[in-house]
ZATI-504977 format. One record per residue: residue in three letters; x, y, z of N, C-alpha, C in turn. Coordinates in steps of 0.02 Angstrom, whole numbers, padded with zeros to 5 digits, always signed. Example, Ala and Ser with C-alpha at 12.3 -4.5 7.8 and 13.67 -1.06 7.14 Angstrom:
<rs>
+-----+--------+--------+--------+--------+--------+--------+--------+--------+--------+
!   r !     nX !     nY !     nZ !    caX !    caY !    caZ !     cX !     cY !     cZ !
+-----+--------+--------+--------+--------+--------+--------+--------+--------+--------+
! ala ! +00660 ! -00284 ! +00390 ! +00615 ! -00225 ! +00390 ! +00660 ! -00165 ! +00390 !
! ser ! +00642 ! -00112 ! +00354 ! +00684 ! -00053 ! +00357 ! +00645 ! +00002 ! +00394 !
+-----+--------+--------+--------+--------+--------+--------+--------+--------+--------+
</rs>
This chain:
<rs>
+-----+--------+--------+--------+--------+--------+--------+--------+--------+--------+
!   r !     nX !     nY !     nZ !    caX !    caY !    caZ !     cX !     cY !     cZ !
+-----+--------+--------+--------+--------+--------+--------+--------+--------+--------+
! unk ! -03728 ! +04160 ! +03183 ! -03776 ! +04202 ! +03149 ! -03785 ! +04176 ! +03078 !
! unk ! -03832 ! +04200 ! +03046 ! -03862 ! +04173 ! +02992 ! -03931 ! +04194 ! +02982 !
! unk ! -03932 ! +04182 ! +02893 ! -04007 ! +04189 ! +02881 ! -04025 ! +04121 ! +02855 !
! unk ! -04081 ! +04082 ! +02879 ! -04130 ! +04030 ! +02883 ! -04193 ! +04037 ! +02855 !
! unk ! -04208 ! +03981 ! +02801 ! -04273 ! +03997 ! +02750 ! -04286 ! +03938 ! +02738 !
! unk ! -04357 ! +03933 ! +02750 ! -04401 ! +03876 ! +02738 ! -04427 ! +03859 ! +02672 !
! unk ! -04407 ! +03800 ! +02646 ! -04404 ! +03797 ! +02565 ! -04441 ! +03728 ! +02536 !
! unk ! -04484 ! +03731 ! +02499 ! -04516 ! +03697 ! +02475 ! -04528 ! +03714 ! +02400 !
! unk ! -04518 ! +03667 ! +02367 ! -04515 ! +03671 ! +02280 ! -04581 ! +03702 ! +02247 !
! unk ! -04574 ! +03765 ! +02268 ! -04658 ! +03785 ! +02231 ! -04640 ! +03865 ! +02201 !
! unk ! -04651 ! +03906 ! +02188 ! -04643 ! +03976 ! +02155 ! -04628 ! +04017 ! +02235 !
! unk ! -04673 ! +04008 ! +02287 ! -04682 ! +04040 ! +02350 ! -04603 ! +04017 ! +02380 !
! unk ! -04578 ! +03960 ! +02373 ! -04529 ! +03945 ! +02385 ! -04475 ! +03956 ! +02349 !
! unk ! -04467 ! +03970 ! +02292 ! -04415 ! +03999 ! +02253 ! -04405 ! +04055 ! +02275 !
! unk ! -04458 ! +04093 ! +02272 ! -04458 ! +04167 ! +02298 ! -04439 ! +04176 ! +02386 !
! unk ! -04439 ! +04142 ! +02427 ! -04392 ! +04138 ! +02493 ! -04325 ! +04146 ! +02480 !
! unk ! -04334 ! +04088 ! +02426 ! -04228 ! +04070 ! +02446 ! -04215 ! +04134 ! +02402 !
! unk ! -04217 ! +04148 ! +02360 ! -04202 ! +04197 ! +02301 ! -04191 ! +04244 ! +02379 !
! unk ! -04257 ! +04279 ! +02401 ! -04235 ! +04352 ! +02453 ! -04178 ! +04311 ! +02510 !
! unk ! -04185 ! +04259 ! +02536 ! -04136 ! +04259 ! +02587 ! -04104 ! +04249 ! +02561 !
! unk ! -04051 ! +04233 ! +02509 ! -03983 ! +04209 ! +02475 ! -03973 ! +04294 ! +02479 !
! unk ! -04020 ! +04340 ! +02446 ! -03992 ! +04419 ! +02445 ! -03972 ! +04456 ! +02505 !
! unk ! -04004 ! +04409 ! +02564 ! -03999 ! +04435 ! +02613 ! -03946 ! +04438 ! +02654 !
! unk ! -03930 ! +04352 ! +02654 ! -03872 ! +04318 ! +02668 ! -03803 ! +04369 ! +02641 !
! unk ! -03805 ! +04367 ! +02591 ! -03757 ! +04418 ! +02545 ! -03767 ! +04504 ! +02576 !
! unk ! -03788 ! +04507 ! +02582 ! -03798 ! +04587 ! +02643 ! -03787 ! +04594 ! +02677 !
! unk ! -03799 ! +04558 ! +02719 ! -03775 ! +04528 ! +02805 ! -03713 ! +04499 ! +02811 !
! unk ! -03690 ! +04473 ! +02770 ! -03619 ! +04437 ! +02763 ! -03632 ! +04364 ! +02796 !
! unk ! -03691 ! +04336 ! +02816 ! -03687 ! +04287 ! +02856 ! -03715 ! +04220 ! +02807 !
! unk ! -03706 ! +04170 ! +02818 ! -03706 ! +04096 ! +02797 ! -03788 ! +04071 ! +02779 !
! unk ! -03815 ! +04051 ! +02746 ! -03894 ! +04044 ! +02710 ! -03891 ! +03969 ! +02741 !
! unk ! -03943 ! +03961 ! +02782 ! -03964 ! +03876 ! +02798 ! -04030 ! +03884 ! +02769 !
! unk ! -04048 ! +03826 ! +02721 ! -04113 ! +03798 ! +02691 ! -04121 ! +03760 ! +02731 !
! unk ! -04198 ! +03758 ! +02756 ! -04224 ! +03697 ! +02766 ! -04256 ! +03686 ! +02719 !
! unk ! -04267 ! +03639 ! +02696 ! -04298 ! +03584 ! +02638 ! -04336 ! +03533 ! +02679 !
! unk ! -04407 ! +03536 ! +02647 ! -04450 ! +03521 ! +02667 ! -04457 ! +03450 ! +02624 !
! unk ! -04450 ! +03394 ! +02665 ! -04460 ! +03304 ! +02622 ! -04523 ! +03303 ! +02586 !
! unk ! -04554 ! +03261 ! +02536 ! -04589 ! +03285 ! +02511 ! -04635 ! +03228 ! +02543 !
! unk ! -04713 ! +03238 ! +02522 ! -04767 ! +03178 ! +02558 ! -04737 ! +03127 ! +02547 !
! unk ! -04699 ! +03086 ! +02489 ! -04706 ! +03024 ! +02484 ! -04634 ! +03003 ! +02520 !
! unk ! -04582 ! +03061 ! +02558 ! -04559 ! +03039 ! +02594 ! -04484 ! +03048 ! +02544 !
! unk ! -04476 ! +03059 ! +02485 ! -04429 ! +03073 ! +02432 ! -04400 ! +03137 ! +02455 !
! unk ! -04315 ! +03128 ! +02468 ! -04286 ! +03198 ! +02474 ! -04293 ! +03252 ! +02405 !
! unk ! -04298 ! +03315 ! +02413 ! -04318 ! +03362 ! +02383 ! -04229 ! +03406 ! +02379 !
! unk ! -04208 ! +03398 ! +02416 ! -04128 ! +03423 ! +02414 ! -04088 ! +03441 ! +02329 !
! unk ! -04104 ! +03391 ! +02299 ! -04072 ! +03402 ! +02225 ! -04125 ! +03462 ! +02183 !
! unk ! -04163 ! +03485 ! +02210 ! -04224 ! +03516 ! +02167 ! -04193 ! +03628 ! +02200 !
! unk ! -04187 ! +03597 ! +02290 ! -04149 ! +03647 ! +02325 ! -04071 ! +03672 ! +02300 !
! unk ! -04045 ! +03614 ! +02295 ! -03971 ! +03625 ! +02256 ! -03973 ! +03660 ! +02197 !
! unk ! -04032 ! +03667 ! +02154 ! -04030 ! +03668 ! +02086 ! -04051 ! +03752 ! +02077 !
! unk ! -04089 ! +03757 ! +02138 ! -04119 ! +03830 ! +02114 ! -04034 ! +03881 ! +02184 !
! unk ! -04002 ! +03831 ! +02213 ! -03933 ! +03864 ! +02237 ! -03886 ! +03891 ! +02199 !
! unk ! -03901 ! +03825 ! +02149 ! -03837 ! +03845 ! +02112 ! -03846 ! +03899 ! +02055 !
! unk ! -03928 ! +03921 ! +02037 ! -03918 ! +03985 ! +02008 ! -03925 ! +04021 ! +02033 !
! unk ! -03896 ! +04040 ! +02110 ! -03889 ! +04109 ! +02152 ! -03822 ! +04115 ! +02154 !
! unk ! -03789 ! +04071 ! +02140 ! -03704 ! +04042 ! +02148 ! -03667 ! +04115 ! +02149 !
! unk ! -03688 ! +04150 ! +02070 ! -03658 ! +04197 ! +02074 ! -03653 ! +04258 ! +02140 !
! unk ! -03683 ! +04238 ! +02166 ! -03707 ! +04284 ! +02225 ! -03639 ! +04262 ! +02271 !
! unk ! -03627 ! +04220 ! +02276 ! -03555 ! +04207 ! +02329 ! -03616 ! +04180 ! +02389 !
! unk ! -03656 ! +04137 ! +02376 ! -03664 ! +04126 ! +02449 ! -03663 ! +04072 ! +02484 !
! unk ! -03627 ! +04066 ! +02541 ! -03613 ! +04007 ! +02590 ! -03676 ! +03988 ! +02602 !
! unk ! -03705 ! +03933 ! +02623 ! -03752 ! +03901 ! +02630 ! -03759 ! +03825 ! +02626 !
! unk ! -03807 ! +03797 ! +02682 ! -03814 ! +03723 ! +02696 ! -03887 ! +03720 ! +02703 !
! unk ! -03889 ! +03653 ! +02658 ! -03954 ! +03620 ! +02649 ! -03951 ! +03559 ! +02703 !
! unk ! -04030 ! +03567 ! +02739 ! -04050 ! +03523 ! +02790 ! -04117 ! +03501 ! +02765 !
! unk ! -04120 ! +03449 ! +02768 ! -04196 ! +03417 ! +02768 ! -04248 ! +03416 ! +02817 !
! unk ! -04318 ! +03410 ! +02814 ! -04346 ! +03399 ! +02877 ! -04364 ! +03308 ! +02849 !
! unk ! -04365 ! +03263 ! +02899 ! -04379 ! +03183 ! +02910 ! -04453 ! +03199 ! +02873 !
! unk ! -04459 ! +03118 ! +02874 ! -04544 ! +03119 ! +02862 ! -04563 ! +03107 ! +02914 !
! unk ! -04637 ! +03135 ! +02949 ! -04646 ! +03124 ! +03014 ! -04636 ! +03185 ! +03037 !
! unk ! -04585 ! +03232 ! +03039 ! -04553 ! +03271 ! +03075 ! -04585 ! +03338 ! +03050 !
! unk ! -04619 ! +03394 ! +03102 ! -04634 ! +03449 ! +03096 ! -04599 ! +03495 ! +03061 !
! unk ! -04616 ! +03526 ! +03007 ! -04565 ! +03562 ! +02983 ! -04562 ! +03636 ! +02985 !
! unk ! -04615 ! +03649 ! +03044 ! -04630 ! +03715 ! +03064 ! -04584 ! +03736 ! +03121 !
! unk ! -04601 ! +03671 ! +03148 ! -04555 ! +03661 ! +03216 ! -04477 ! +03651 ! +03197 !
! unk ! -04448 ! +03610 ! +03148 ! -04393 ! +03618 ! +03151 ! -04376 ! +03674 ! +03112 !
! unk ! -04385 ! +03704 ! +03088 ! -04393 ! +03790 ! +03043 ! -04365 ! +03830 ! +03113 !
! unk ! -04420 ! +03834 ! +03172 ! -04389 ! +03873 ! +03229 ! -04346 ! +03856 ! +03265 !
! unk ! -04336 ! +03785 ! +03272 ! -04283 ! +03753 ! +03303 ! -04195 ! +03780 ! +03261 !
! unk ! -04219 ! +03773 ! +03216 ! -04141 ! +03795 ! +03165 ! -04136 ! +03861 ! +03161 !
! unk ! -04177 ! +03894 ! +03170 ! -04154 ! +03957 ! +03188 ! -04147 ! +04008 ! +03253 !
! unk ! -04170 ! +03960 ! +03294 ! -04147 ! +03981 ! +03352 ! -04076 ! +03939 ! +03387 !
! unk ! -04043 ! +03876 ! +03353 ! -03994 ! +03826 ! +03375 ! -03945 ! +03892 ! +03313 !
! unk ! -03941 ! +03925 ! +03255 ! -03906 ! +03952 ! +03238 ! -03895 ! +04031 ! +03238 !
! unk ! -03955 ! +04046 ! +03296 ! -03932 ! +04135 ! +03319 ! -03962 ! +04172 ! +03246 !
! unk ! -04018 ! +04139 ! +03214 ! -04023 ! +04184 ! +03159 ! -04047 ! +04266 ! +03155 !
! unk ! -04010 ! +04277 ! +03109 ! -04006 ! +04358 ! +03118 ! -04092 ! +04366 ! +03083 !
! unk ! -04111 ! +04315 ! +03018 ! -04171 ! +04323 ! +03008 ! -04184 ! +04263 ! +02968 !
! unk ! -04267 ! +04243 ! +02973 ! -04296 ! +04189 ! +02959 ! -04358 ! +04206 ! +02884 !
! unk ! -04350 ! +04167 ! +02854 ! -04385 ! +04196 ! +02762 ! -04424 ! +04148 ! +02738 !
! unk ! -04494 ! +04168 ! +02738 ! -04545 ! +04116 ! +02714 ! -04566 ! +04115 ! +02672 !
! unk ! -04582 ! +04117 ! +02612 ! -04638 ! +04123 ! +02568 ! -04724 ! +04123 ! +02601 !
! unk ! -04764 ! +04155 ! +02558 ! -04822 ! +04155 ! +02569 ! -04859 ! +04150 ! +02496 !
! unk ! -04917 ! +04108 ! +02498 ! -04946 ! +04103 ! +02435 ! -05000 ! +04175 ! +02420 !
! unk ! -05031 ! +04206 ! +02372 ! -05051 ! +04263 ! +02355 ! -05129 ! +04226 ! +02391 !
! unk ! -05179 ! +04269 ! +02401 ! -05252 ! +04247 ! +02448 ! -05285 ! +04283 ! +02396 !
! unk ! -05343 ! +04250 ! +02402 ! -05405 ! +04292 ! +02384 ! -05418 ! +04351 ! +02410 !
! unk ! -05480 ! +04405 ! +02413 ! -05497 ! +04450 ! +02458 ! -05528 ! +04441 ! +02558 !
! unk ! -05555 ! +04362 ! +02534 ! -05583 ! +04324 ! +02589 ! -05515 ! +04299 ! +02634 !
! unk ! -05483 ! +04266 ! +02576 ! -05451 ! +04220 ! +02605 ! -05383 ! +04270 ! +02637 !
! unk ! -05369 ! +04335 ! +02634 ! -05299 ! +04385 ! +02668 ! -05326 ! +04382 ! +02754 !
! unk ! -05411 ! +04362 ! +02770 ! -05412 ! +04369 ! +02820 ! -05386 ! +04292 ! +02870 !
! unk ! -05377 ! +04262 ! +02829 ! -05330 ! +04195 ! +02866 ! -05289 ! +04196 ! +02858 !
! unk ! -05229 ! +04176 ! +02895 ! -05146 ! +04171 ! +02881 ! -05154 ! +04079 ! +02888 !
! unk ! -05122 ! +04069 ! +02843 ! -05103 ! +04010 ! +02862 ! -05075 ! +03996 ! +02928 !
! unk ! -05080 ! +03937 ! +02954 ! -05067 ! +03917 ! +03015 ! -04995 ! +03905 ! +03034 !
! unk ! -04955 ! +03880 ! +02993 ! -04892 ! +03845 ! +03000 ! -04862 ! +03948 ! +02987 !
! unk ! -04895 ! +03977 ! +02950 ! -04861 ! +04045 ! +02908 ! -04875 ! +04091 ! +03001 !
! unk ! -04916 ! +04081 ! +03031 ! -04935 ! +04115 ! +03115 ! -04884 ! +04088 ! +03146 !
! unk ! -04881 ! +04017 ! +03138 ! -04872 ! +03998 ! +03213 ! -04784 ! +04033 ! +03209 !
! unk ! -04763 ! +04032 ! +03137 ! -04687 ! +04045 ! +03136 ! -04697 ! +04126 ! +03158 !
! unk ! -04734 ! +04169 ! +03152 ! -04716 ! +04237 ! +03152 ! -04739 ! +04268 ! +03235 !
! unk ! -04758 ! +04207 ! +03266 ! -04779 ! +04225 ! +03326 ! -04725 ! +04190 ! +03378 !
! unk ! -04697 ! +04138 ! +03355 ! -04649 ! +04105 ! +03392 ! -04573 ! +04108 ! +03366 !
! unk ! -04574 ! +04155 ! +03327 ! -04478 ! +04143 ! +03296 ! -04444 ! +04188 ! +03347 !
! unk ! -04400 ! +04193 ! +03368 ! -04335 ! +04238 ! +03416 ! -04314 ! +04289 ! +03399 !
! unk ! -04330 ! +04281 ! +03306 ! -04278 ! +04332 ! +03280 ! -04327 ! +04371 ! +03219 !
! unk ! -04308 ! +04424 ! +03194 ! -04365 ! +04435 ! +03131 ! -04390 ! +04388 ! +03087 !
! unk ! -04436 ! +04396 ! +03044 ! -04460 ! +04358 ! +03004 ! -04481 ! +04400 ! +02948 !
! unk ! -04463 ! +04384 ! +02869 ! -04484 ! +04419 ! +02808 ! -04526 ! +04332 ! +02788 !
! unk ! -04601 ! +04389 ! +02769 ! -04607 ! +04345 ! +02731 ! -04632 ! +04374 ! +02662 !
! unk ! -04618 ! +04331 ! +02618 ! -04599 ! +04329 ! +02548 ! -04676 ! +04312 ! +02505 !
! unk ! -04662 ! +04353 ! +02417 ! -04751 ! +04322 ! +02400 ! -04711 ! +04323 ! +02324 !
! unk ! -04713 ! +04288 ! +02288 ! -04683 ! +04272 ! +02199 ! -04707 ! +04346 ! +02172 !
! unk ! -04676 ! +04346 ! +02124 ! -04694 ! +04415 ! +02081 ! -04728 ! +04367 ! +02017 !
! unk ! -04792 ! +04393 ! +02010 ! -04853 ! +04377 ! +01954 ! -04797 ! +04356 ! +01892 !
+-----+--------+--------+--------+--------+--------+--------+--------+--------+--------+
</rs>
């Protein structure tokens, strides 16, 4: 068991790990990041470590995984949380226009229609 959060270096992504690290700490169970490689193919891991280590105080267990370049990171998002029994899965979402609330992002669907286990998803505070 575990809580699993899809992380990418942006505000939407700070704001994931931030709620699942709280969550993790509630649940008593272990925080897996996935970390998302960046386009040019450069691990992003030291940028993930950095915003870990100011949750530190929080006491929370947790492992950073990368997704490859090449490699779906929607797909391995559900894959890691269904290979670790997650109790729950934490996304960020970027804020929409009035037009734009009537689209979900695609990768933000396909996870809330195909995950095993709940799904929070997350939006930055202004």
């Amino acid at each position: 068991m575990a809580v699993v959060v899809g992380y990418v270096p942006t505000k939407e992504g700070a704001a994931a790990l931030r709620r699942a690290a709280s969550e993790a700490v509630v649940r008593g169970t272990p925080l897996v990041v996935l970390d998302s490689a960046r386009s040019d193919g450069e691990d992003q891991a030291p940028d993930a470590h950095a915003q870990l280590e100011a949750l530190a105080e929080q006491d929370v267990s947790y492992e950073v995984r990368t997704v490859a370049p090449g490699q779906d990171a929607t797909d391995e998002l559900l894959r890691i949380a269904e290979d670790e029994s997650a109790d729950l899965l934490v996304i960020g979402l970027r804020r929409r226009s009035p037009v734009g609330k009537l689209i979900l992002g695609a990768n933000a669907q396909r996870i809330l229609l195909d995950a095993a286990c709940p799904v929070l998803a997350v939006k930055p505070s202004e």
